[in-house]
C-alpha atoms as one frame of an Amber mdcrd trajectory, in Angstrom:
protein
   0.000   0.000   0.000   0.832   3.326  -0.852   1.678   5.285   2.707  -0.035
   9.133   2.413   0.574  11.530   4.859  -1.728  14.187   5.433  -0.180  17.997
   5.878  -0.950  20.584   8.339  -4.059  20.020  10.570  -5.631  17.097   7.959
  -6.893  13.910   8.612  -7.325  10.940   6.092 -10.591   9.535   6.915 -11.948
   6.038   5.788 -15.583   5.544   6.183 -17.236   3.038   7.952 -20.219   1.592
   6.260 -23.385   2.117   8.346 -25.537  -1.339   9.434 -28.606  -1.463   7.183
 -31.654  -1.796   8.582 -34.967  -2.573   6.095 -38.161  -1.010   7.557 -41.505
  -2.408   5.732 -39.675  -4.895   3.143 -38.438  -1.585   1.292 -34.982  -2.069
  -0.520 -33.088   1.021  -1.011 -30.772   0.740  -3.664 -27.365   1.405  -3.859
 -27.525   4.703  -5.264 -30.095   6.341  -3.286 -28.079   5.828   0.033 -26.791
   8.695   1.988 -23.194   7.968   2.664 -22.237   7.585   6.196 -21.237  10.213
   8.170 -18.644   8.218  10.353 -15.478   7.318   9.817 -11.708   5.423  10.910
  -8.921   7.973  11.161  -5.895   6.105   9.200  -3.252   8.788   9.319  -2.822
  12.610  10.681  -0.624  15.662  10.018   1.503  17.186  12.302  -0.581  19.704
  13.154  -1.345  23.250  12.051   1.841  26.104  12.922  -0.277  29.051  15.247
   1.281  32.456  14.538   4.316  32.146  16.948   5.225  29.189  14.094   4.667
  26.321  16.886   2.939  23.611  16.038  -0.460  22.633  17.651  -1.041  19.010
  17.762  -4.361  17.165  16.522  -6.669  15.713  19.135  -7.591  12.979  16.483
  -4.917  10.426  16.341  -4.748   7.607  13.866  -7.164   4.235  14.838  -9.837
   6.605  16.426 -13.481   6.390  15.419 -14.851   9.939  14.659 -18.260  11.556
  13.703 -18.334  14.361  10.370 -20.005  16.735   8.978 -22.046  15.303   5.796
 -20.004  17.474   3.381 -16.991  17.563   4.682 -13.775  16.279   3.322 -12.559
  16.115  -0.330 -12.924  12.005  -1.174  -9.791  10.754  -2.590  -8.839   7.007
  -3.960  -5.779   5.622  -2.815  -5.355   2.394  -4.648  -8.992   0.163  -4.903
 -10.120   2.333  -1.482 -11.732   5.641  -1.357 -11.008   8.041   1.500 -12.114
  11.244   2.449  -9.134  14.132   3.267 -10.876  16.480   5.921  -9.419  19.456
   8.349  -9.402  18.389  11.834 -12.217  21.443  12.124 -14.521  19.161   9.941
 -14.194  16.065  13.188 -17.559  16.730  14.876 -16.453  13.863  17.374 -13.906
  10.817  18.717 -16.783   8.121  19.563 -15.251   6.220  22.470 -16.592   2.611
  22.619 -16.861   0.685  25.558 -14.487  -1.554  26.397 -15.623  -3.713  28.856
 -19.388  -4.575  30.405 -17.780  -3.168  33.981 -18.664   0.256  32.791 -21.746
  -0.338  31.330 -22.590  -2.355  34.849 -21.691   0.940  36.782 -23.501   3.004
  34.880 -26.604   0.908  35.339 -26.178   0.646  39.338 -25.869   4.020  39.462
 -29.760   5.448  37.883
């Protein structure tokens, strides 16, 4: 595989398809499918420069699952995959999974 870097404060984005769920028997084709709107960060920038010329690191990181805007991003094919090339600014949100049912128990004792 080809390794891209993104520049500045950019993320390379692949999206994660979105479970389908058929209401009624209706099929929705293909084509008629809003894309999803979250995504696997697979690589970062460095970070944008701030006017003292430091560098401000991203608060995405590569591996994390995030939430986007449905426009954002330029899409982009890297070999047979298609990727989206966003700012960081365009990352509405990291969703944090849970990791183990310990947290999900605590959570329940405590309403």
């Amino acid at each position: 595989m080809v390794e891209v870097r993104p520049l500045g404060d950019r993320v390379l984005v692949k999206r994660l398809e979105e479970e389908e769920v058929i209401k009624g028997g209706i099929i929705i084709p293909d084509t008629a499918k809003e894309k999803p709107q979250r995504g696997q960060v697979v690589a970062v920038g460095l970070g944008r420069l701030d006017d003292d010329g430091k560098r401000i690191p991203l608060d995405v990181k590569a591996g994390d699952s995030i939430l986007f805007g449905k426009y954002a991003g330029n899409e982009v094919t890297i070999g047979d995959e298609e990727y989206l090339i966003m700012r960081e600014d365009d990352v509405l949100a990291i969703v944090e999974e849970e990791k183990s049912g310990k947290k999900a128990e605590k959570k329940k004792s405590r309403e």
